[in-house]
N, C-alpha and C positions, 0 to 999 in steps of 0.2 A: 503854286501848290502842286506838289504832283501827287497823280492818281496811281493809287498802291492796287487797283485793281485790273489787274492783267490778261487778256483774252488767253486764251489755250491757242496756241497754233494749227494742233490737230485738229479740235472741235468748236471755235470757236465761244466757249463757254467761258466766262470769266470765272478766273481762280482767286479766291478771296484772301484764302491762307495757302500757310506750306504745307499745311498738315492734309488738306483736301487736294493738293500738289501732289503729295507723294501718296494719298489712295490712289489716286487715279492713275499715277504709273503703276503703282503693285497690282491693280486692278487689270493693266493692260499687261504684265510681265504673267499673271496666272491665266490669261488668255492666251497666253503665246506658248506657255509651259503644256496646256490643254491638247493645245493644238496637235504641238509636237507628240504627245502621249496618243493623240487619237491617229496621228500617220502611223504610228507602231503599231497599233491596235489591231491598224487595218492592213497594213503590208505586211505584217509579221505574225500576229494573234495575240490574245491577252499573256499567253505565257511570258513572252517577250516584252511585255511592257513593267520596265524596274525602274527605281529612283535613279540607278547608276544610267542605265541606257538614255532615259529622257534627259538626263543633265549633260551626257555627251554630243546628246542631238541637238541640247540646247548652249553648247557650248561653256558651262556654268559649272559651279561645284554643285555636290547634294546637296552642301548646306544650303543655298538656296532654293532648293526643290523643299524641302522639309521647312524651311522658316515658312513655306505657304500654301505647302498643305501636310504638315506635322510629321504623315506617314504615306505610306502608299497606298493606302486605305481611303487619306483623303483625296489623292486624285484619280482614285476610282472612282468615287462618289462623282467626280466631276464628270467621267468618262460616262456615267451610268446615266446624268442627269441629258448629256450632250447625245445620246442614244433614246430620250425619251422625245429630244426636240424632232431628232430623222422620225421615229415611230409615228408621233402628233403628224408629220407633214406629210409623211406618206398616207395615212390617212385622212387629212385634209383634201389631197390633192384626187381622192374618191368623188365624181361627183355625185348629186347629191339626186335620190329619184323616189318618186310619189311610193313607187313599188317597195313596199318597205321590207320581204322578203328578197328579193333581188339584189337591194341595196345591203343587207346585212352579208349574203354569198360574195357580196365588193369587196366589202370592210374585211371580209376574211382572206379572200384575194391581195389585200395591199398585206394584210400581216403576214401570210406566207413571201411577198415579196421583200417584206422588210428581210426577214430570215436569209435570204439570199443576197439581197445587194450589199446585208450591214451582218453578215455572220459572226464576225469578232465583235462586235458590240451586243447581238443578239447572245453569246455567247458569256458573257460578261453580264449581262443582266438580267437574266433568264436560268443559263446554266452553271451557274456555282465556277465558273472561269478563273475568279480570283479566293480564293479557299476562305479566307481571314473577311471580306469584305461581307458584310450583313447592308443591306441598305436602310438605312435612317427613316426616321417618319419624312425628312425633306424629298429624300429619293420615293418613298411610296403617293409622295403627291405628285412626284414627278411622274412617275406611270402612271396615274387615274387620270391624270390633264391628259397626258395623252391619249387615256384611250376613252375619255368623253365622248369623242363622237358616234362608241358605240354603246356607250351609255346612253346617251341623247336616244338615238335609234330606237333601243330596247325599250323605253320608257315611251314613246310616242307612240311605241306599237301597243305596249300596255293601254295606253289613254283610249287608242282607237278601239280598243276591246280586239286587235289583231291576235295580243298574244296573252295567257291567264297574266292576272293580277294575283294569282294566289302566293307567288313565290317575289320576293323583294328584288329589283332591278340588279344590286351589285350583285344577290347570289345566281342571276341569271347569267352575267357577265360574267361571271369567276368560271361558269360551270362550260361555256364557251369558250373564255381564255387557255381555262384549263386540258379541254379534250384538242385542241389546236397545234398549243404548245407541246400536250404529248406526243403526235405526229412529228412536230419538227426536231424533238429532242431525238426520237430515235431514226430518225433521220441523220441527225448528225454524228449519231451513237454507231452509224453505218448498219443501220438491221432491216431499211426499205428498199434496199439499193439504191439506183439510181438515181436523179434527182429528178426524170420524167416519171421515173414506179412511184418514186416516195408525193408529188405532187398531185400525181391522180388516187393515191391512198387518202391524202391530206382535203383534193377535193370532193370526194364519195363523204367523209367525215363531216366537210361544211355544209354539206346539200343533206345528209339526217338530219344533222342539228337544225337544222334551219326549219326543213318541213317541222320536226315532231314539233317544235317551239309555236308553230303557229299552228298546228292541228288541232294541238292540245287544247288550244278554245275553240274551237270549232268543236272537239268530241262533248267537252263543255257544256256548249251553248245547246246541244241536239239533246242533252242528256235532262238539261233544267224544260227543255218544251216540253217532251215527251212525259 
């Protein structure tokens, strides 16, 4: 009798059917297509990144660019979600400290550094890079995973009674995200100069928000004694 069930070469997995054969090659041919999208992204900018360019880098017609992600729309989506995984890891790799003001001036430190090492990506999911491209509810889960760990933070400082509970954690995080992001957009927009001027503008910005966020219970807590 022989066994119709076959290991995977690559991964050792046994392949049961054809059908789960050929996802798992299509699965590894739009990791490859990604790939290739994200070296343009980054050695060239999102301008540069087209259906024609990534199928000449990948040596293939369009039509196969498009049978696997429809448009170029859908491999931005990929580019945008592969830009949420750097953002997550750059802030993972924040350690982690009791001082939970300090640790938030960190988290804000890896986001300015994201800006800088992953410009074209930061550019592409931040700054409107790709015109036509809206990010999906999948893409907006992909930015909140990433930036948990400054959810996490904000909300543990809430618990601690560090910072008011008056205002809802996400709209604390938006109101952070958002004054952040407007430093590095005009930053990029070339209006801070420098990228030492625009970084010590960008950290003046995280060192308010930081204190007023934890004062503010503090003025708080002095105001319900009294």
């Amino acid at each position: 009798m022989h066994n119709e069930d076959k290991p995977s070469s690559s991964t050792g997995r046994v392949l049961k059917t054809y059908q789960e054969a050929r996802l798992q090659n299509t699965e590894n041919l739009r990791k490859l297509v990604v790939d290739a999208a994200a070296d343009i992204l980054q050695e060239e900018g999102p301008e540069a990144v087209t259906v024609r360019k990534v199928s000449e880098r990948m040596g293939c017609s369009t039509k196969i660019i498009y049978s696997l992600f429809v448009n170029k729309e859908g491999l931005a989506q990929q580019l945008y979600l592969e830009g949420c995984k750097l953002l997550a890891q750059g802030f993972e790799e924040v350690p982690l400290s009791s001082d939970l003001l300090q640790h938030l001036l960190d988290l804000g430190e890896a986001f300015w550094q994201f800006g800088q090492d992953h410009t074209s990506y930061y550019k592409l999911m931040f700054g409107g890079a790709f015109a036509e491209f809206k990010p999906d509810a999948e893409s907006m889960q992909g930015t909140m995973t990433a930036m948990s760990r400054l959810l996490n933070l904000i909300s543990t400082a809430q618990q601690q009674g560090q910072i008011s509970d008056q205002e809802e954690t996400g709209t604390l995080v938006s109101i952070i995200w958002a004054s952040l992001h407007g430093v590095i957009h005009l930053y990029i927009g070339g209006f801070l100069g420098d990228a030492e001027a625009a970084h010590a503008v960008y950290k003046q910005t995280m060192v308010l928000l930081s204190q007023s966020l934890f004062a503010a219970q503090l003025v708080q807590q002095r105001s319900e004694q009294e």
